[in-house]
C-alpha positions in Angstrom: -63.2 22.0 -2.9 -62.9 22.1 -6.5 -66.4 21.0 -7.4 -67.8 24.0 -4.7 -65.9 26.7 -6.0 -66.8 25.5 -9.9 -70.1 25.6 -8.4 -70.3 28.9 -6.8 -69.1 30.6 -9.9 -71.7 28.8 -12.5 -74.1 30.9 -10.1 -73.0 34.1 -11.0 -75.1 36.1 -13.5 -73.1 36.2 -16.9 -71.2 39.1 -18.6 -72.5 41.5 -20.5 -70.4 42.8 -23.1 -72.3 46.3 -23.0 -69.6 49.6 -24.1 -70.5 53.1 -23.9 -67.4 55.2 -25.4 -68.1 58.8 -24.1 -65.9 61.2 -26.2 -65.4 64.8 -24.6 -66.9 67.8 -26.9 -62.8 69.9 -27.4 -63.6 73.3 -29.1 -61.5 73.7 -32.0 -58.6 76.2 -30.8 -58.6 79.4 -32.8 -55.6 80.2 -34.5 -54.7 83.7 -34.3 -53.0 85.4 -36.9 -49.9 86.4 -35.9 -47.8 89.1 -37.6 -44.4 88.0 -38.0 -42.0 91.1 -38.6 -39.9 90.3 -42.1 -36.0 90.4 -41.2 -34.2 94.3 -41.3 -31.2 92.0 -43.6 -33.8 90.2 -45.2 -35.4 93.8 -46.3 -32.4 95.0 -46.9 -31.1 92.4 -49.3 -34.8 92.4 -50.8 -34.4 96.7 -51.5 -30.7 95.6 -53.0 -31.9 93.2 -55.1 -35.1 95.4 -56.3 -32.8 98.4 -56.7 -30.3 95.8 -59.2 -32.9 94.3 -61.3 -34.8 97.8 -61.7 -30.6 99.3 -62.4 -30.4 96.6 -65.2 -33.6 97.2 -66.7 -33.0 100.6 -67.1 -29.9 100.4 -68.6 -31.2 98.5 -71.2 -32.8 101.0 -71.7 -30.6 103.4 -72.6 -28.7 103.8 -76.3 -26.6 101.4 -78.0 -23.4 103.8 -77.2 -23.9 103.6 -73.4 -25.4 99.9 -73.3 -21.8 98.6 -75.5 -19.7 100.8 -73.4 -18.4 102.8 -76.8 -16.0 105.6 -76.5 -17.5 109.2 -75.8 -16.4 112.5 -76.8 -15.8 114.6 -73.7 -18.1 117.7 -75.1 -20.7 117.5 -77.6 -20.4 121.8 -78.6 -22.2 122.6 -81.3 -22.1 119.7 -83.4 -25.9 118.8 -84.7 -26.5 116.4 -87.2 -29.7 117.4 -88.4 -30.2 120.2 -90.8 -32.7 122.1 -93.1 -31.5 120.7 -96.5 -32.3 117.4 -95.5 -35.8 115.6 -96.2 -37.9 115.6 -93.6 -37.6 111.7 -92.7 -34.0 112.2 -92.0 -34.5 115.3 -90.5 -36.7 113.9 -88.1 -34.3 111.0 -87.2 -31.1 113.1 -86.9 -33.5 115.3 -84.4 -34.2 112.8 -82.2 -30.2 111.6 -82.3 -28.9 115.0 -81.2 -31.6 115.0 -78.4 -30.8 111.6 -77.4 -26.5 112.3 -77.8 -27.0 115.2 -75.6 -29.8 113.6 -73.2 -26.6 111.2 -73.0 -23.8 113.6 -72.1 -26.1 115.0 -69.6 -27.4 111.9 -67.5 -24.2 110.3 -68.2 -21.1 112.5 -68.6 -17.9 110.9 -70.1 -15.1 110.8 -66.7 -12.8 114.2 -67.0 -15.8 116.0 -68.5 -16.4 119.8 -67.7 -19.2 121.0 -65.3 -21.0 123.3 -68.0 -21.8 119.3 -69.8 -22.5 118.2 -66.8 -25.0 121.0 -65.9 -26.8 120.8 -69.6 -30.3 120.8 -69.1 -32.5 117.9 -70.5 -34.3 117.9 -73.4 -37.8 116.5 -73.5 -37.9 113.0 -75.1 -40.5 110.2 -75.0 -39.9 107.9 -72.8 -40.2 103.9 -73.9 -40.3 100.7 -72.1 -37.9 97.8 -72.5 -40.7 96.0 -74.6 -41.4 98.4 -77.0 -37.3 99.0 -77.3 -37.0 95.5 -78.2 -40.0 95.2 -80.8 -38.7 98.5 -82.5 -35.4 96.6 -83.0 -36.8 93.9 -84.2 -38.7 96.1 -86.8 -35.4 98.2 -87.7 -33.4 94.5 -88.4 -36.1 93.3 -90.9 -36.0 96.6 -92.2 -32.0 96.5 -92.7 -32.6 92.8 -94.1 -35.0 93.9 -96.5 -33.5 97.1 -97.7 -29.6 96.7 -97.3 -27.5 96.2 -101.0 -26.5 92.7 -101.3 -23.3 91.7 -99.6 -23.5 94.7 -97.1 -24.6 92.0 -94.1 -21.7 89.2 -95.4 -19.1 88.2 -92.7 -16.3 89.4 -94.7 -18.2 93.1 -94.6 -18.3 92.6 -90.6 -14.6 91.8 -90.5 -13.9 94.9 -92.3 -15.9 97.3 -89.6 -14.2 95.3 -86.6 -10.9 96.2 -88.3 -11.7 99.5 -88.5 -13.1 100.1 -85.1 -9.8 98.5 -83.8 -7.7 101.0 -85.6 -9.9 104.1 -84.3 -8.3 105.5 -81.0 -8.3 108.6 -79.2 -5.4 110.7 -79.9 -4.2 112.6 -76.5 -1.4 114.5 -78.4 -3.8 115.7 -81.2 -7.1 115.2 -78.7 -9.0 114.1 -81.6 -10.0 110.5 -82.8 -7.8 109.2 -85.2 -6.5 106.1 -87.1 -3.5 104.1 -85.3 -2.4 103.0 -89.0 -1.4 107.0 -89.5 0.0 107.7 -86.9 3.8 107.7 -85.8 5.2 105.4 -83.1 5.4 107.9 -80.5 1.5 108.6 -81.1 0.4 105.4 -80.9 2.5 105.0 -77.6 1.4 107.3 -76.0 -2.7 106.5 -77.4 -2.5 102.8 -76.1 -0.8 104.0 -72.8 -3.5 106.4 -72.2 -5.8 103.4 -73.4 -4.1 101.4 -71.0 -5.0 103.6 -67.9 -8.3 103.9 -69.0 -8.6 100.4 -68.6 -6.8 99.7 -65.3 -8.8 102.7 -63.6 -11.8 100.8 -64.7 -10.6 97.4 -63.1 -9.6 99.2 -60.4 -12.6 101.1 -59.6 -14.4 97.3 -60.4 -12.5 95.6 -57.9 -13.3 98.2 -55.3 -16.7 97.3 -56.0 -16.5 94.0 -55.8 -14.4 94.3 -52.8 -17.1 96.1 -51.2 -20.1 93.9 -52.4 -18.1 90.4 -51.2 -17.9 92.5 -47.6 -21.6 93.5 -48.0 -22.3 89.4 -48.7 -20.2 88.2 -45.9 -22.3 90.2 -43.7 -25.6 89.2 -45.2 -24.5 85.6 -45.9 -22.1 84.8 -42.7 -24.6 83.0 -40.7 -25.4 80.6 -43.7 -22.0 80.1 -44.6 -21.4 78.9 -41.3 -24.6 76.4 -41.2 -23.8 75.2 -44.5 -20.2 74.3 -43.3 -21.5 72.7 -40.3 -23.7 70.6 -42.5 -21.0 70.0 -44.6 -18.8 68.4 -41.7 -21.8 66.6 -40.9 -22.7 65.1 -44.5 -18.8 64.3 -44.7 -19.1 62.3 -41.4 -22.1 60.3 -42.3 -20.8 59.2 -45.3 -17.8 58.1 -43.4 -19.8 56.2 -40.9 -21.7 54.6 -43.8 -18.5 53.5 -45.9 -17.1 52.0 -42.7 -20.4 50.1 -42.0 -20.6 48.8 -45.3 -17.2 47.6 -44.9 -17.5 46.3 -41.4 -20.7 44.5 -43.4 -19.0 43.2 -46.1 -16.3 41.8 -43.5 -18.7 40.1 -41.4 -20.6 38.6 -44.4 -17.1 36.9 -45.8 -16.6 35.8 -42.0 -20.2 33.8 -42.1 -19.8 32.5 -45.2 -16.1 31.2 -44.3 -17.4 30.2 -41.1 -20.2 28.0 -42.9 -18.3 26.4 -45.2 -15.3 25.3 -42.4 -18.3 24.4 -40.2 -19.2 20.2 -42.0 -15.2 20.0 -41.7 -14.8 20.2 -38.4 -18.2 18.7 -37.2 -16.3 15.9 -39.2 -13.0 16.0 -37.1 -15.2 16.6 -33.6 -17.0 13.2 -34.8 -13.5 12.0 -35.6 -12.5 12.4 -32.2 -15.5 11.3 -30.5 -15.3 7.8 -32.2 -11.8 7.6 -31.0 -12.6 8.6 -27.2 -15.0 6.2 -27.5 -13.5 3.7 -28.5 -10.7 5.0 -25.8 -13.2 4.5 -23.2 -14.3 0.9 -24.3 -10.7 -0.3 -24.2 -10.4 1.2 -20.5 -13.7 -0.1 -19.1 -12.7 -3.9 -20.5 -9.4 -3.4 -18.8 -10.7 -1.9 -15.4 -13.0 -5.0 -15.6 -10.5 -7.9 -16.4 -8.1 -6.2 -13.6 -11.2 -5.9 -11.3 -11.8 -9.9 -11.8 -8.2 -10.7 -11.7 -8.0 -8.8 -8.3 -10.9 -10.7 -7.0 -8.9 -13.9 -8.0 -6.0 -13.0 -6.1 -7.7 -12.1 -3.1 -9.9 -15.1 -3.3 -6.1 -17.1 -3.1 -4.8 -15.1 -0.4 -7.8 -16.1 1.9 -7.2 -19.1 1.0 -3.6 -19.3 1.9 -4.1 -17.0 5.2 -6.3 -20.0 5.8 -4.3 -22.4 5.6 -1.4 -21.0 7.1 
């Protein structure tokens, strides 16, 4: 049966290995371009933060006085510093400081000033970029390098100005600006109290601010708070998972190597014991065989003597 079926299938024709791989024609899907509509908080923070950078620019911008916070007087008047006797450099430059002093009181009126400063109309003035500000100060300090007497620009002549600043103070009982140094007691009280609440209405109106900006930021930033807490949880449990398996690992791998170096011991005291069951066994086969033969012998006699008898 063997021999006909080998047979039968020599006679079949043989395989061709022949492939055709057909591949179907897919048209390329067209991806339409879809307009995705930007966030209303995501606008919102982007006009804030547009708004802040173009609030800082300006104000650095503005004059020294404003951008260092210096005091102010309330009202400007009459005062003008320019005049005709000067020459007409100095002229020119004390000009454009009366425009820009009263441009200043203007725009940006000292707190408790009256509405007439406040209503003063502008005076025309060109207007530069922060650029050019910064290049014109670079001119005026080579200038002031070059041209200043020697020992104008020490550190000692700085200290002196710092002193002297710090002993100028608005005067509330003679509403001028004043030393401290000539002043009596009750004047200089009452200058650093009125100092004083200067400075906490600032911090106060500050913190309001601030108050009010962390409330805007909670709103804006409360749903990424709360991911980022929930990935924090999640970072803190991964790495707990990971210490413990690296512990668990280091366990395990102090177990083996115990385990392999206890292991020629006691395949020492199994052969130990094996030898001695052995041996065991030997003893008890030679005695079941010698008590085997003796009974043999006995009941050999017996037959004998139930013979007999």
């Amino acid at each position: 049966l063997k021999r006909k079926m080998k047979a039968g299938f020599g006679k079949l024709p043989k395989a061709k290995h022949r492939y055709a791989i057909v591949v179907p024609k897919v048209e390329e899907e067209k991806i339409e371009q879809v307009d995705v509509e930007e966030d209303a908080e995501d606008a919102a923070a982007l006009r804030v933060a547009r708004a802040k950078a173009q609030e800082e620019l300006e104000k650095k911008t503005r004059s020294s006085a404003l951008r260092r916070e210096l005091p102010r007087t309330r009202t400007i008047g009459n005062l003008r510093f320019a005049s005709e006797n000067q020459d007409q450099t100095t002229r020119l430059i004390f000009e454009e400081m009366d425009k820009l002093i009263r441009n200043d009181e203007a725009k940006y009126p000292v707190p408790g000033a009256s509405s007439a400063t406040k209503r003063r109309k502008l005076q025309e003035m060109d207007e530069f970029s922060y650029e050019e500000m910064q290049a014109a100060y670079l001119l005026l300090d080579e200038e002031v390098k070059r041209t200043a007497p020697s020992g104008l620009l020490d550190e000692s002549a700085f200290k002196v100005m710092e002193k002297c600043s710090t002993d100028i103070m608005f005067l509330p009982s003679k509403k001028v600006y004043g030393k401290l140094s000539d002043c009596s007691k009750k004047e200089k009280l009452i200058a650093i109290k009125q100092e004083f609440e200067i400075v906490r209405q600032k911090l106060a109106k500050e913190a309001k601010k601030a108050q009010k900006t962390a409330g805007r930021l909670n709103i804006i930033l409360g749903g990424y708070q709360i991911r980022a807490q929930k990935i924090c949880r999640e970072v803190a449990k991964t790495i707990e998972n990971l210490e413990r398996s690296e512990r668990d690992g280091r366990c395990f791998v102090e177990l083996m190597n115990q385990e392999d170096s206890a292991l020629p011991i006691r395949l020492r005291t199994v052969q130990t014991q094996l030898d001695l069951e052995e041996q065991k066994e030997a003893s008890s086969q030679q005695r079941f065989a010698a008590l085997t033969r003796e009974k043999e012998e006995l009941m050999a006699e017996l037959k004998i003597v139930n013979e007999v008898i």
